[in-house]
C-alpha positions as CSV (number, residue, x, y, z in Angstrom):
1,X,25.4,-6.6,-4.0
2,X,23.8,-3.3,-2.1
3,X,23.3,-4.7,1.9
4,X,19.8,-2.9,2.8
5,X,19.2,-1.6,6.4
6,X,15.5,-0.7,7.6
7,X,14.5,-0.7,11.2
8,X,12.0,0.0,14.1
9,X,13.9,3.7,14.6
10,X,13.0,4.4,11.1
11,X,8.9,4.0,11.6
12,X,9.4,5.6,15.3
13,X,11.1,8.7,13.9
14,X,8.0,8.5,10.7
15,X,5.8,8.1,13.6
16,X,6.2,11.3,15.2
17,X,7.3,13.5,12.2
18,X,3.9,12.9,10.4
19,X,1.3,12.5,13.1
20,X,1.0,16.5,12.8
21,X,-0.3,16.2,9.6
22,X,-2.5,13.0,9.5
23,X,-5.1,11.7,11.8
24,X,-5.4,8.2,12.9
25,X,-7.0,6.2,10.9
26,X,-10.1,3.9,12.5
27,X,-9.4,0.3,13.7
28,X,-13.2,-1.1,13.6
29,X,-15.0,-4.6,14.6
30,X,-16.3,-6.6,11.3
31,X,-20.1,-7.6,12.4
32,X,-19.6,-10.7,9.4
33,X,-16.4,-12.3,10.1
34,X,-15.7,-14.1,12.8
35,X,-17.2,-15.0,16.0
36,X,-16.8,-15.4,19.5
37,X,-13.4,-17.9,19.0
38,X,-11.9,-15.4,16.4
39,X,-12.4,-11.5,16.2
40,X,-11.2,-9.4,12.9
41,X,-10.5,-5.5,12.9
42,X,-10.9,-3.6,9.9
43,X,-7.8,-1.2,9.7
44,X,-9.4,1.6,7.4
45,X,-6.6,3.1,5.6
46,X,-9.5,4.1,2.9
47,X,-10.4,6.7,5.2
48,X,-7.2,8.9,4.6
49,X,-7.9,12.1,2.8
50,X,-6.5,10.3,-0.1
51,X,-8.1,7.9,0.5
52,X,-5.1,5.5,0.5
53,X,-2.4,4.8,3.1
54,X,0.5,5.7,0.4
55,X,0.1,9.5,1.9
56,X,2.5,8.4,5.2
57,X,5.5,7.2,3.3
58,X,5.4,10.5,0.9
59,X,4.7,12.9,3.5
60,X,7.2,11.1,5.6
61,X,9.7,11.6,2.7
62,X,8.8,15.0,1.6
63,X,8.9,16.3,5.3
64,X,13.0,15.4,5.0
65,X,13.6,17.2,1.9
66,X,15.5,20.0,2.1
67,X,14.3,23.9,0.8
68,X,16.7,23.9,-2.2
69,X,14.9,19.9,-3.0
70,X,11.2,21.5,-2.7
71,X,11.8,24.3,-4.6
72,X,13.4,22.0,-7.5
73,X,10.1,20.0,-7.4
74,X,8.7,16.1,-6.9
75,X,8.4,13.3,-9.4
76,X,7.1,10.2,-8.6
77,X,5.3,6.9,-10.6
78,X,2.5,5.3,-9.7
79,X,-0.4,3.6,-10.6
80,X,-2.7,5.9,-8.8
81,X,-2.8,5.9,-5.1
82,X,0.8,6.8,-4.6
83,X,0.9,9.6,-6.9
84,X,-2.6,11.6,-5.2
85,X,-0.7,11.0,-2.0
86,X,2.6,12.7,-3.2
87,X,0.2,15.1,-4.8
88,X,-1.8,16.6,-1.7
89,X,1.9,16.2,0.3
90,X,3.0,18.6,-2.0
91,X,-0.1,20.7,-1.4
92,X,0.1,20.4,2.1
93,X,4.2,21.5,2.5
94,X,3.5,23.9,-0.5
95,X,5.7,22.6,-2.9
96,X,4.5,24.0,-5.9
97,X,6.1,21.7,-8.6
98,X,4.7,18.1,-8.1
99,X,4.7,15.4,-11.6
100,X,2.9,12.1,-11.4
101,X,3.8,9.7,-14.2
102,X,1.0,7.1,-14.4
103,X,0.3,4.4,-16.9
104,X,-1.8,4.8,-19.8
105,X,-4.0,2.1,-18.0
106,X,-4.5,4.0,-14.6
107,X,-8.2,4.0,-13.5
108,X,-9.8,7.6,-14.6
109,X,-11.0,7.9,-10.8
110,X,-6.8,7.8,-9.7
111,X,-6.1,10.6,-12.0
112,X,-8.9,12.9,-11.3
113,X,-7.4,12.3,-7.5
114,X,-3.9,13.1,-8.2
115,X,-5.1,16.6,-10.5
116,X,-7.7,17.6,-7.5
117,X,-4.7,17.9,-5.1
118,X,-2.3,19.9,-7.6
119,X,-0.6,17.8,-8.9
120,X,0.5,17.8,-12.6
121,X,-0.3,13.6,-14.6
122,X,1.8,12.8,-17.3
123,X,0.9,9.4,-18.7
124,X,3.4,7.0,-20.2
125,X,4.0,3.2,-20.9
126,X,1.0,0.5,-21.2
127,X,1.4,-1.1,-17.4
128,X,2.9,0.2,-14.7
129,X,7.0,-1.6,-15.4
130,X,7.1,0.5,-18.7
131,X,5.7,3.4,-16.9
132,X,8.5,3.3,-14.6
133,X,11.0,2.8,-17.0
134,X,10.0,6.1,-18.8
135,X,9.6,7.8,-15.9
136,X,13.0,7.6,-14.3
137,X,14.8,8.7,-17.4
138,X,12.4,12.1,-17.5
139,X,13.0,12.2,-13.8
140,X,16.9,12.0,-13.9
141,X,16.7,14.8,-16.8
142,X,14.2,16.7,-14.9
143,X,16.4,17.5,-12.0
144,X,13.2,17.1,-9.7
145,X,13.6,14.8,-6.6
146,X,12.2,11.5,-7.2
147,X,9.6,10.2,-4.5
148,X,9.7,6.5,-4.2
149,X,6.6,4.3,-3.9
150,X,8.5,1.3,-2.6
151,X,11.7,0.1,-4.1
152,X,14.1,0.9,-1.3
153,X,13.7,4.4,0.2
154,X,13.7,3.9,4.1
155,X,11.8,6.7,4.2
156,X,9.0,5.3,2.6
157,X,8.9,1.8,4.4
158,X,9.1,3.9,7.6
159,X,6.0,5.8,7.1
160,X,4.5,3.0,6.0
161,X,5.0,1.0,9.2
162,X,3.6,3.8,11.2
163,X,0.0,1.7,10.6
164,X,1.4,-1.0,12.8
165,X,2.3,1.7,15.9
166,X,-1.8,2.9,15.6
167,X,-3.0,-0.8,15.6
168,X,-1.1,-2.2,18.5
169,X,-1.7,1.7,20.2
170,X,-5.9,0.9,19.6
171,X,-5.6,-2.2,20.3
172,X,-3.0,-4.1,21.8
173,X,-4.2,-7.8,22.0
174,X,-4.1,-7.6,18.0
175,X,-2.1,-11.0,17.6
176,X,-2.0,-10.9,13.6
177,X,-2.1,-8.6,11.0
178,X,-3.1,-9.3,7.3
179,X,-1.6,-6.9,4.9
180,X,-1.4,-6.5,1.2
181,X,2.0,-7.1,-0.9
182,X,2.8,-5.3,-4.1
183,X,6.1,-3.8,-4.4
184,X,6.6,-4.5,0.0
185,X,6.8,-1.4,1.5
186,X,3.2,-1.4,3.2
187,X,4.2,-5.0,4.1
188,X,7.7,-4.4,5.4
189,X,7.5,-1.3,6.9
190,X,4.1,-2.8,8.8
191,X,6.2,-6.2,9.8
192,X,9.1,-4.7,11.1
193,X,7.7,-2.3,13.3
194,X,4.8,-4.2,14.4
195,X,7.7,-7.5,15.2
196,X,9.8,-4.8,17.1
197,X,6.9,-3.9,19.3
198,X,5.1,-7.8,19.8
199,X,7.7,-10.1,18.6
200,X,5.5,-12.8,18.5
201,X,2.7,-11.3,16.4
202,X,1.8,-12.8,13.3
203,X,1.8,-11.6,9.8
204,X,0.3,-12.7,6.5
205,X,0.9,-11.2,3.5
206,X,-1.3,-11.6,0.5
207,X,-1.3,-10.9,-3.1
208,X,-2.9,-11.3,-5.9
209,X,-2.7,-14.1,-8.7
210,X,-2.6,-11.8,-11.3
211,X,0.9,-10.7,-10.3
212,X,2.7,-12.9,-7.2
213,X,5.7,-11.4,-8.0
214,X,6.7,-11.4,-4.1
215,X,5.5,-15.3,-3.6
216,X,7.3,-16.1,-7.0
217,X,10.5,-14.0,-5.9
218,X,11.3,-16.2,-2.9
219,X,10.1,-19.4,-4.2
220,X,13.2,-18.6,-7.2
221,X,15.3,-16.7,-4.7
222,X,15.3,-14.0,-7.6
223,X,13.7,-10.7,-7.0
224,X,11.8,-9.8,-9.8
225,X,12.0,-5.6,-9.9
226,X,9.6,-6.0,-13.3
227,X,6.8,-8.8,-13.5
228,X,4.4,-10.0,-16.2
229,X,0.8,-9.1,-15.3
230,X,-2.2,-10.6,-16.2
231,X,-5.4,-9.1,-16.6
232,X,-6.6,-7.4,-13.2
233,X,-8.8,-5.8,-10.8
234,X,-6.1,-5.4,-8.4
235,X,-4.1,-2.6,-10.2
236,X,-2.7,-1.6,-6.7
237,X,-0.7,-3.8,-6.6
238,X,0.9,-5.1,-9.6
239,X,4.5,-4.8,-11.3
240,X,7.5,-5.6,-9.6
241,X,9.2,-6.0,-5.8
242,X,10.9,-3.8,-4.3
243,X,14.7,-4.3,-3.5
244,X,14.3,-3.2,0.1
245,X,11.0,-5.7,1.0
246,X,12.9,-8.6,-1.1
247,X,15.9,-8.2,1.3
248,X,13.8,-8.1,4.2
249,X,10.2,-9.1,4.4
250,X,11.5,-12.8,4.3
251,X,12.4,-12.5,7.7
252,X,9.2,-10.4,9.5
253,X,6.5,-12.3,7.3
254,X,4.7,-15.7,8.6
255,X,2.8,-16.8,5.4
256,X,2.3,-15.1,2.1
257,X,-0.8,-16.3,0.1
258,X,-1.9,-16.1,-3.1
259,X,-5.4,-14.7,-3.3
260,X,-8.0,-15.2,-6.6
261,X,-9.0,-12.1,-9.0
262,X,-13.0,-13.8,-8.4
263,X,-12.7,-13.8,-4.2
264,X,-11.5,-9.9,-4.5
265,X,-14.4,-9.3,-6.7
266,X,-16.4,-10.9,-3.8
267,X,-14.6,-9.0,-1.3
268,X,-15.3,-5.5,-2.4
269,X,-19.0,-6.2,-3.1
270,X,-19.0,-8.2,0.6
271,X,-17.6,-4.5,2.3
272,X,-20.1,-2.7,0.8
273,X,-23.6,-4.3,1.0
274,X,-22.4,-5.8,4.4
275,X,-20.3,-4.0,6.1
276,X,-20.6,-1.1,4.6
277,X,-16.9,0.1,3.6
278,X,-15.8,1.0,-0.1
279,X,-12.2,-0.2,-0.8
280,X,-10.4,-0.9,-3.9
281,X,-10.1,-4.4,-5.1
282,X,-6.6,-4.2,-4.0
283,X,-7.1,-3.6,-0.3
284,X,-9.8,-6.4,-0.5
285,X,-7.4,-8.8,-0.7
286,X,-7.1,-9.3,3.1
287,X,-10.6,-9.5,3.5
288,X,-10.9,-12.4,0.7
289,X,-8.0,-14.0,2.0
290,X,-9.9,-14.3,5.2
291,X,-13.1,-15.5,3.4
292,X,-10.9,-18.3,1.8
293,X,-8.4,-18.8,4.0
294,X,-9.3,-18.2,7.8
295,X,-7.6,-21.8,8.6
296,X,-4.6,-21.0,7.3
297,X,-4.4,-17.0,8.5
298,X,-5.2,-18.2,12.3
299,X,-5.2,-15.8,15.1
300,X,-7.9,-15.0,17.5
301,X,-7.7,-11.0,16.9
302,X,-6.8,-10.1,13.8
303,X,-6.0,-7.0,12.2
304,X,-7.0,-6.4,8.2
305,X,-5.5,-3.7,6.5
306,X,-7.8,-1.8,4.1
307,X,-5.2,0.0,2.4
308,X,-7.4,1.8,-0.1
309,X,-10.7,3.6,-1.1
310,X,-9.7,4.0,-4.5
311,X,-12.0,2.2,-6.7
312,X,-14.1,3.0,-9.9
313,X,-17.2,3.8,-10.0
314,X,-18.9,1.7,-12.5
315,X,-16.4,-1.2,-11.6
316,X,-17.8,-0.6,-7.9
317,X,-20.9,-1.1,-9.5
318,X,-20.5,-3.7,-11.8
319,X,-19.2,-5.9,-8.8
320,X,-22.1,-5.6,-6.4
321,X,-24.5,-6.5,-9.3
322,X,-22.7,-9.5,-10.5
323,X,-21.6,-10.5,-6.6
């Protein structure tokens, strides 16, 4: 079996290799959670220029390639988010030749994203594991370098974890961070660098029941690359774990919880009449997990991270009328 390695170095040398091509993102008070005992930040990854905090693991990766690598071109697969952030990398390093393979299911609003920054959509499979499947056969016949959203590039995770330098840099009495799990690289790179720097900082993961393939790949000690997915708002962060996070989030993460479609539904329409954020259903997930679960989160500063911006329109809509 492959013995995976990912460390603090990794996000430090992320860290400084991207900050001269992304601002900080903000780190903002919530006026409706908490109180004077308990205080949650709002970490707004939404406010990237994609939108999505996917942009710092592929502009981490892309700044490593070499000339004869960009010249050959980028592939990557996603279900929306990482491909627009591979996309406007591209853009910004002028790589010229930049695929995104999507699912035939990704929302229309993700697609428009990912062909406003350059980049080229090819669409293939019904979900996002079939998708991938296709994808990495026309990727190893393309020739073009493939850029990983989170299956065990170190590059990636280290990008990633770069959130967790900016929230303990604004704010330093952070003593918990609530993160979203898909495939794990948000959640590892974020754990590891954020343990390295406060080792006794707490983290919660959370997911979604439409697809707990990271709960249901410890509780079998089998990590499940490809998952079954139900019917979902959450399309962020569905399919299967990443090799890399199954290895290692284990060891960094306090509590993984799984979160109901119907409390994400609440959660987006919450941010928006209330606090006044949009985010995808996806990156909701920590603020439902909160709404459900404060108890069993804890803390007494706590750290949300709103991974994404990315939502629909009329789904945006059709949530703040029914909730």
């Amino acid at each position: 079996m492959k013995q995976y390695t990912f460390d603090f170095s990794e996000v430090k040398q992320a860290y400084d290799r991207i900050k001269p091509y992304l601002k900080d993102t903000p780190l903002e008070p919530s006026f409706y959670l908490g109180g004077t005992d308990r205080k949650y930040f709002f970490k707004l990854e939404s406010f990237q220029p994609v939108k999505s905090f996917k942009v710092r693991g592929a502009l981490n990766k892309m700044l490593t390639l070499s000339e004869e690598e960009k010249q050959k071109g980028v592939c990557t697969i996603s279900s929306g988010n990482h491909g627009s952030s591979v996309s406007y990398a591209a853009s910004l390093l002028g790589i010229e030749k930049a695929e995104i393979i999507v699912p035939e299911t990704a929302p229309k609003s993700k697609v428009e994203r990912i062909e406003c920054f350059g980049g080229h959509v090819l669409q293939m499979g019904t979900n996002y594991d079939e998708a991938h499947a296709l994808g990495m056969k026309y990727i190893e016949e393309s020739g073009m370098t493939y850029i990983d959203a989170y299956y065990d590039d170190p590059k990636i995770y280290g990008g990633q974890g770069t959130i967790a330098i900016e929230i303990l840099n604004q704010n330093p009495d952070i003593d918990t961070i609530v993160i979203p799990v898909g495939g794990g690289g948000l959640s590892t790179g974020i754990a590891v660098a954020a343990k390295a720097i406060k080792p006794g900082i707490r983290i919660v993961g959370v997911q979604t029941e439409a697809c707990p393939a990271m709960i249901k790949s410890y509780e079998d000690g089998v990590c499940y690359e490809e998952y079954p997915i139900d019917e979902t708002i959450c399309d962020a962060v569905v399919g299967g774990v990443g090799a890399l996070s199954y290895a290692l989030l284990k060891d960094y993460c306090d509590d993984l919880i799984e979160i109901r479609e119907e409390s994400a539904a609440r959660a987006v329409s919450f941010m928006a009449k209330q606090e006044k954020y949009i985010v995808e259903p996806s990156s909701a997930l920590t603020v439902a997990a909160v709404m459900d679960h404060a108890e069993r989160i804890g803390g007494t500063n706590i750290a949300l991270v709103l991974s994404g911006g990315n939502i629909d329109g009329e789904l945006l809509t059709e949530l703040m009328t029914k909730y």
